[in-house]
Backbone as a printed PyTorch tensor [residue, N CA C, xyz], in Angstrom:
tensor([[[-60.2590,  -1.8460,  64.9900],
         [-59.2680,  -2.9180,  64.9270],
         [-58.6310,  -3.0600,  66.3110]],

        [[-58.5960,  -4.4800,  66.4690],
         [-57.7850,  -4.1910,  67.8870],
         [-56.1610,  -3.9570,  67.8850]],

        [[-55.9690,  -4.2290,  69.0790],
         [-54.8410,  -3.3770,  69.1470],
         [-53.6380,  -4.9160,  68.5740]],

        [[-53.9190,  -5.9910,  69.0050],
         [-52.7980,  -6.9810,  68.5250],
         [-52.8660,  -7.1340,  67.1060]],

        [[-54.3240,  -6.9700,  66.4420],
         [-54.1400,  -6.9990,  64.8110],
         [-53.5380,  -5.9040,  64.1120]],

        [[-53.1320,  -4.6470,  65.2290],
         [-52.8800,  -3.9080,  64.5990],
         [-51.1210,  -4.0830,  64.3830]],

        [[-51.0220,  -4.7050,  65.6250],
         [-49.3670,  -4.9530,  65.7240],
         [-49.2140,  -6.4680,  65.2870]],

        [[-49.7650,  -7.0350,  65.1340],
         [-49.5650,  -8.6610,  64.3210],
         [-49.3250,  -8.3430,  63.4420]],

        [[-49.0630,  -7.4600,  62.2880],
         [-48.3080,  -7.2160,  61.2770],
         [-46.6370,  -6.6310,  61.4790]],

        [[-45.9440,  -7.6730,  60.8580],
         [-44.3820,  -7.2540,  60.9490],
         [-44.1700,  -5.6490,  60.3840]],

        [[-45.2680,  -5.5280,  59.1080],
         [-44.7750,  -3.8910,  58.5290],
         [-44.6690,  -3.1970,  59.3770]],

        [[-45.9660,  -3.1200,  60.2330],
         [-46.8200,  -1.5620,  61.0710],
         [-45.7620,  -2.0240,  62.4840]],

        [[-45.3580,  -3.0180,  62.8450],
         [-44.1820,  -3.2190,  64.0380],
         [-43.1810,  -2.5380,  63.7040]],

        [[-42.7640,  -2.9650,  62.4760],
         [-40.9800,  -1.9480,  62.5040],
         [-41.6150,  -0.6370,  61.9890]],

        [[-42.8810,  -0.0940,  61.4140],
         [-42.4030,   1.5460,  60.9360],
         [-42.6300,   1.5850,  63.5130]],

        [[-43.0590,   1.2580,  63.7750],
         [-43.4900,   1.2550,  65.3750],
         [-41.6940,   1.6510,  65.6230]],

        [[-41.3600,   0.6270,  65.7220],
         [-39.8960,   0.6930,  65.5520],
         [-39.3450,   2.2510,  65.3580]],

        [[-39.4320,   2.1300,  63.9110],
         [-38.2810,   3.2480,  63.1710],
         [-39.1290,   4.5280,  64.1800]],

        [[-40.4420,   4.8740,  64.4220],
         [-40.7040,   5.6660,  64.8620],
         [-40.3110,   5.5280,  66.7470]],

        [[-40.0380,   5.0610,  67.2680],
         [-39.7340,   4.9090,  68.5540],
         [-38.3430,   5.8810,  68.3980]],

        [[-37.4740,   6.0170,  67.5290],
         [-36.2260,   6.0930,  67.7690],
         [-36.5040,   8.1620,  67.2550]],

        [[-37.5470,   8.6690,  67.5380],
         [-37.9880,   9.6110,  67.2640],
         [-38.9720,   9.9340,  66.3320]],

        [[-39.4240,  11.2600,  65.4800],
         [-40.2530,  11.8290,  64.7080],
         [-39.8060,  11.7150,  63.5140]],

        [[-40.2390,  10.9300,  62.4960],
         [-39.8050,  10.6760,  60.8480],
         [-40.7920,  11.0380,  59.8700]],

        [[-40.3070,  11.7810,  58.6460],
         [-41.2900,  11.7790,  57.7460],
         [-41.6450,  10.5670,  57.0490]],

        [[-42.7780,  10.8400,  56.0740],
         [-43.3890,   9.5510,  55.8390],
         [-42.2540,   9.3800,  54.7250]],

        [[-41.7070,   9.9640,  53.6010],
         [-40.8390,   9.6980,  52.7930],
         [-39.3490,   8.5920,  53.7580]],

        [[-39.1180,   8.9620,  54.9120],
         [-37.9850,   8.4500,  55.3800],
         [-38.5150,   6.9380,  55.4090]],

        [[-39.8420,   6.5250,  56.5020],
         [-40.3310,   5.5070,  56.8930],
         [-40.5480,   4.3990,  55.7000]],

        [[-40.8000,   5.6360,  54.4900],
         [-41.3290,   4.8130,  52.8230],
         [-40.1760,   4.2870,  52.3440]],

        [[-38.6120,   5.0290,  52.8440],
         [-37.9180,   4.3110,  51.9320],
         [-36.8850,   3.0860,  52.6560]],

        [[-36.7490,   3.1970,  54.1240],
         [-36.8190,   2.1180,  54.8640],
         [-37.7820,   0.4600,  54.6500]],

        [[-38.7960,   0.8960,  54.9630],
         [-40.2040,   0.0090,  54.4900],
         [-39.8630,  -0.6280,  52.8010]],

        [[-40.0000,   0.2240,  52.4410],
         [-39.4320,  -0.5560,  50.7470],
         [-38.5300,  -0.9510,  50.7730]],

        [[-37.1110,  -0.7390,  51.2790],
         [-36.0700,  -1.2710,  50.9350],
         [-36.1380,  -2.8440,  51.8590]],

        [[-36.9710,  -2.8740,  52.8620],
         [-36.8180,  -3.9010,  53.8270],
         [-38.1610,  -4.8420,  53.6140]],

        [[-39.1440,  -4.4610,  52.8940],
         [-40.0590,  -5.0010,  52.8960],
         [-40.6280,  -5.0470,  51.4150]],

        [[-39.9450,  -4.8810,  50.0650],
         [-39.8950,  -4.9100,  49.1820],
         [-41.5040,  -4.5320,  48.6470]],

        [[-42.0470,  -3.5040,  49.6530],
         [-43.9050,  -3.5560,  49.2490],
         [-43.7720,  -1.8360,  48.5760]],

        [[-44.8600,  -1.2250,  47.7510],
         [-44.9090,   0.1990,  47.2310],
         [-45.3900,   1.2370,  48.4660]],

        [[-45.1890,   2.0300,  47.6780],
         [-45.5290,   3.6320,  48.4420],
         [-46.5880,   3.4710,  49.1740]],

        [[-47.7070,   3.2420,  48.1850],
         [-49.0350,   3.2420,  48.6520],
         [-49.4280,   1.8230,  49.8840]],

        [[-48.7720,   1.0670,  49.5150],
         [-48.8780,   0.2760,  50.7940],
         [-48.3180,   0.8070,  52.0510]],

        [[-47.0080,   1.4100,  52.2710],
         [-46.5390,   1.9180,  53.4590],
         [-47.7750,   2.6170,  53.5650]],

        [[-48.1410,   3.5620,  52.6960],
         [-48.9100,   4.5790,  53.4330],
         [-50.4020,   4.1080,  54.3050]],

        [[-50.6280,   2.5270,  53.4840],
         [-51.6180,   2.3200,  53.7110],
         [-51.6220,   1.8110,  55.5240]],

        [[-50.4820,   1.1310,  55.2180],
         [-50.1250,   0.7500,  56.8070],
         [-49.8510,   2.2070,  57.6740]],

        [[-49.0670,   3.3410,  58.0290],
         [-49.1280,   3.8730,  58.6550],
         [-50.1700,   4.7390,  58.9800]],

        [[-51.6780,   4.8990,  57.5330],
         [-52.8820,   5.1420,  57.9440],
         [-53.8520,   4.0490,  59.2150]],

        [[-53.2560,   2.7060,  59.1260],
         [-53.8190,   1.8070,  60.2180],
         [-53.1740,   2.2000,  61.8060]],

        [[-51.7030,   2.3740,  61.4280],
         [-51.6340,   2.9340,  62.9320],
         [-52.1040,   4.3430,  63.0400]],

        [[-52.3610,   4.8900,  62.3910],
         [-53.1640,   6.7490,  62.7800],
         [-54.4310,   6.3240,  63.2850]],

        [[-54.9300,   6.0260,  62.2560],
         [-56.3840,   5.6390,  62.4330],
         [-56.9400,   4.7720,  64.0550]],

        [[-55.8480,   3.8690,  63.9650],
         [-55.6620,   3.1230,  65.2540],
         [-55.0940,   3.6750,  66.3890]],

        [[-54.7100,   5.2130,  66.8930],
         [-53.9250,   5.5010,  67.4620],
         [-52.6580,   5.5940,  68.0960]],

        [[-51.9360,   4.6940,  67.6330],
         [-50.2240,   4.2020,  67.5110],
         [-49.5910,   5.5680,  66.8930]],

        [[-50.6300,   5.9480,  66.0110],
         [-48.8970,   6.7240,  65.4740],
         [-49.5000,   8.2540,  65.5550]],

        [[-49.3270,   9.2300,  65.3740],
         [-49.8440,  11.0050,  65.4180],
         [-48.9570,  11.4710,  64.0250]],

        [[-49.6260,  12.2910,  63.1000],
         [-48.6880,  12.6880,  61.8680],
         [-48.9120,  14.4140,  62.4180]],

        [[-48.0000,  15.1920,  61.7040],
         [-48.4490,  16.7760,  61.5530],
         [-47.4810,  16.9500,  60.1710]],

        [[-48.4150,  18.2960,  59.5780],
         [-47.3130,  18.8070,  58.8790],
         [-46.3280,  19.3420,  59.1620]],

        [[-45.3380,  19.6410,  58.0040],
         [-44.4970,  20.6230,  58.5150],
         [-43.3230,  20.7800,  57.0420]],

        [[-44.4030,  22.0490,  56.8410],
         [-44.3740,  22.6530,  55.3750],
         [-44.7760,  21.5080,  54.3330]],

        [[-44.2970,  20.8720,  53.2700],
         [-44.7350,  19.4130,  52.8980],
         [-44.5730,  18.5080,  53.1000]],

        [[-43.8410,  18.1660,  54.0760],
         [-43.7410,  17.2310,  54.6700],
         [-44.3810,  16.7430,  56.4010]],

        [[-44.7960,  15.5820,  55.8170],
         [-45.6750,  14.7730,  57.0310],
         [-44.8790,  13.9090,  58.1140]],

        [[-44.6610,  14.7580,  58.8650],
         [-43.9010,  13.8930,  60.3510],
         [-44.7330,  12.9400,  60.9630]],

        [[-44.4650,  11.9220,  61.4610],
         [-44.8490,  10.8860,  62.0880],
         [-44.0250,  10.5240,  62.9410]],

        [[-45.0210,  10.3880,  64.2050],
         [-44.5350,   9.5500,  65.6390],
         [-45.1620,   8.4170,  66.2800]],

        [[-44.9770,   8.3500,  67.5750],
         [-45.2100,   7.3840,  68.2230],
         [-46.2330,   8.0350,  69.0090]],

        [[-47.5520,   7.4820,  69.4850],
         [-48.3730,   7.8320,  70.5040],
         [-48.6400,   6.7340,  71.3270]],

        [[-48.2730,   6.9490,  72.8260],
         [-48.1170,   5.7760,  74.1290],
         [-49.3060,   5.1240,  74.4150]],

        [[-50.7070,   5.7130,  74.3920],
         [-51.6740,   5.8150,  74.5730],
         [-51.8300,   4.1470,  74.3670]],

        [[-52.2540,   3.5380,  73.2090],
         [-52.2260,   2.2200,  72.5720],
         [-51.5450,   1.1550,  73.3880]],

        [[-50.1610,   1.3780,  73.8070],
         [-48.8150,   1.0820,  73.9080],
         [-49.1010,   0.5600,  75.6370]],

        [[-49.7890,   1.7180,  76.2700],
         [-49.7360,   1.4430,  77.8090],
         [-50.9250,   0.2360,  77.8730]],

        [[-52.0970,   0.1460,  76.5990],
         [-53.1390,  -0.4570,  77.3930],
         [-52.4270,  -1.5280,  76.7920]],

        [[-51.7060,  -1.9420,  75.9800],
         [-50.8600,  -3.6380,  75.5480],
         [-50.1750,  -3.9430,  76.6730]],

        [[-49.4620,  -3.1040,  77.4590],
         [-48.8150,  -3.3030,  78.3850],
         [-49.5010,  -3.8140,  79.6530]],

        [[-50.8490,  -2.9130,  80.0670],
         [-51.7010,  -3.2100,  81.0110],
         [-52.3240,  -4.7980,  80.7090]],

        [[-52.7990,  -5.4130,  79.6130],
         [-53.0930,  -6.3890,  79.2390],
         [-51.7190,  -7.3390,  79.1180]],

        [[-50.4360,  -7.4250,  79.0030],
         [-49.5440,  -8.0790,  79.3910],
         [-49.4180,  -8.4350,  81.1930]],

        [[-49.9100,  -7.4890,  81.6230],
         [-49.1930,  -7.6130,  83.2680],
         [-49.4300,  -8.3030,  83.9710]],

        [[-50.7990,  -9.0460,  83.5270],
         [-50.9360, -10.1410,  83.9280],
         [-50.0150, -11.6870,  83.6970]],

        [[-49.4600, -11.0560,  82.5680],
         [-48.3160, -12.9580,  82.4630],
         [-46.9600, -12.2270,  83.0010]],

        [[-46.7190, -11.1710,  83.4430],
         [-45.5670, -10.9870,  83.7990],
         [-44.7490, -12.0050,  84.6290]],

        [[-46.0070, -12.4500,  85.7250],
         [-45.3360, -13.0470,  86.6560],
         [-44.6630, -14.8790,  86.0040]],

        [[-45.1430, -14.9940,  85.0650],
         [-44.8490, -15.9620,  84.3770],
         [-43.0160, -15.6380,  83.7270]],

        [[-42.6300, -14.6380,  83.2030],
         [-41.7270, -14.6060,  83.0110],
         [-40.4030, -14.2630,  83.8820]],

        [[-41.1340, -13.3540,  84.9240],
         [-40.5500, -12.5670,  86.3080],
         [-39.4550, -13.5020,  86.9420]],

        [[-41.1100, -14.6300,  87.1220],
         [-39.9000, -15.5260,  88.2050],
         [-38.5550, -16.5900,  87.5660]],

        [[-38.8490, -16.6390,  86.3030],
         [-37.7640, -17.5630,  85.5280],
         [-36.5240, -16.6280,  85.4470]],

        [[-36.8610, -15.2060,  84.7760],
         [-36.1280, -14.1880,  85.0410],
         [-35.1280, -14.0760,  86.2480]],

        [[-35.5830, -13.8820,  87.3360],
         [-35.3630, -13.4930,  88.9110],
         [-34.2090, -15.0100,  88.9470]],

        [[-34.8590, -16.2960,  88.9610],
         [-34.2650, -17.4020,  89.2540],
         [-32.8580, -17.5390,  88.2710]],

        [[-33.1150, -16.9280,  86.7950],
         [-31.8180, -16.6200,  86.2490],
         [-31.1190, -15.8230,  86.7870]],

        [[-31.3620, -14.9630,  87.1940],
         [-30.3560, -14.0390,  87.7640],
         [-29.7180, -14.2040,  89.0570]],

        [[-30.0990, -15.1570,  90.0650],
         [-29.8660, -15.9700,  90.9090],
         [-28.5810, -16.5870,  91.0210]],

        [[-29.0420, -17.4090,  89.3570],
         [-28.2400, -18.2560,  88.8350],
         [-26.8460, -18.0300,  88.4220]],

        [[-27.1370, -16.8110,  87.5990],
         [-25.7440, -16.0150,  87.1670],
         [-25.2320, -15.4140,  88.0530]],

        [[-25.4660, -15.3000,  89.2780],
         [-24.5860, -14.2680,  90.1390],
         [-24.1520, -15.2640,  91.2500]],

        [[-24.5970, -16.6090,  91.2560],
         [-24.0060, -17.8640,  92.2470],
         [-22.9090, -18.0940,  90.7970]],

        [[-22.9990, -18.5010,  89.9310],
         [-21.6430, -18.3810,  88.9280],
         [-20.2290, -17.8090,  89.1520]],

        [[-21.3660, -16.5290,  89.0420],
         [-20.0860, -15.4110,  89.1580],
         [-19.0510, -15.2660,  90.2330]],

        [[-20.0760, -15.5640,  91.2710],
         [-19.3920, -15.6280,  92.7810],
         [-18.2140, -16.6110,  92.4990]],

        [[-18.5590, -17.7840,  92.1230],
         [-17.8250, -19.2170,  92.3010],
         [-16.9210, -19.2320,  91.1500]],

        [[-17.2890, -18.4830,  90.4100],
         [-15.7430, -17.9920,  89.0180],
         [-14.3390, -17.0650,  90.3370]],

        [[-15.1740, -16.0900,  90.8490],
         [-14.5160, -15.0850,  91.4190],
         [-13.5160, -16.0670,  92.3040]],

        [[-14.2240, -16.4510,  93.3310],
         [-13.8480, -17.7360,  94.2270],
         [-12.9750, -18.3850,  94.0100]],

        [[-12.9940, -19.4170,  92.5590],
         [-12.1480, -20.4730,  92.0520],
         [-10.5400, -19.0270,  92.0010]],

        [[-10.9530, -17.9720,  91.0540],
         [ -9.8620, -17.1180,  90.4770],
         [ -8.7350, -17.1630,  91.3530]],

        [[ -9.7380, -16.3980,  93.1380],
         [ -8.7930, -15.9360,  93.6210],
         [ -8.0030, -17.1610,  94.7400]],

        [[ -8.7170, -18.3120,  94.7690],
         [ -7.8730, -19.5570,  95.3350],
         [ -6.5770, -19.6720,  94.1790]],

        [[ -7.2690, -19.4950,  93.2120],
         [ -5.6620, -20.1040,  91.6570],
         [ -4.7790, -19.2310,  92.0100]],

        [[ -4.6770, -17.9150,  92.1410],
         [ -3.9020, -16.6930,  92.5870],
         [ -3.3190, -17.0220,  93.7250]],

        [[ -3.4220, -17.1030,  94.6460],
         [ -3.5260, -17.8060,  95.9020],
         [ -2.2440, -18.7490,  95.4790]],

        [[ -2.9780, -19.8580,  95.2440],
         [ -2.0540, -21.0370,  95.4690],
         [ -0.5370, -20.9660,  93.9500]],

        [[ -0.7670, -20.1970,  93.1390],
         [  0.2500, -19.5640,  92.2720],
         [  1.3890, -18.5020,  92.9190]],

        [[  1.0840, -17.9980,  94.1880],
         [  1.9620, -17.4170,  94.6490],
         [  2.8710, -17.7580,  95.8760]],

        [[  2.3970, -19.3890,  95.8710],
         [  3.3470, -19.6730,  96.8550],
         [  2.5220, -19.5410,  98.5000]],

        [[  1.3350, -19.0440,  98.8010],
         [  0.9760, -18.7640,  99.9760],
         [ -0.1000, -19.3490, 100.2150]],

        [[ -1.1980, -20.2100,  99.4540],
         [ -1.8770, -21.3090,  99.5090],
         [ -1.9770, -21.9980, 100.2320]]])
């Protein structure tokens, strides 16, 4: 499976999610997932077998319970295949920030003329 069909699903994105924010058992991820995605057990499980299987996610035991994480591996080559449109967003980015800090200047500017001319020395 490739790697965008694997993440073109909203489920297998947020358990991606819940697992980014550290190591969760599958019971935690199952009752998140159900409560937010109104689907059964066996479906979570079925989805976080697509990211194992797919390399996104790494499980181990630990005693009966099955921890699940995040593995980068997947993660860097989406990224490597993004880097090419970066520059598409970069420069709109860059030119916003341009933008907001000629603002800011000219907020600062206006402030300290009002101050200024409020104290009589204007």
């Amino acid at each position: 499976m490739h790697a965008f069909d694997v993440l073109g699903d909203p489920v297998r994105r947020r358990i991606l999610e819940l697992l980014a924010g550290g190591e969760r058992s599958s019971g935690e991820v199952t009752a998140v997932i159900q409560q937010e995605f109104g689907i059964s057990q066996p479906a979570v499980s079925q989805h976080l077998r697509v990211l194992r299987d797919n390399g996104f996610a790494s499980v181990r035991a630990a005693g009966t319970r099955r921890l699940y994480a995040v593995e980068a591996g997947p993660l860097r080559e989406i990224d490597l295949w993004l880097e090419r449109f970066r520059g598409f967003w970069d420069q709109r980015l860059d030119a916003l920030a341009t933008e907001l800090a000629r603002g800011k200047r000219e907020r600062s500017s206006a402030t300290e003329k009002k101050e200024t001319s409020d104290d009589g020395h204007g």
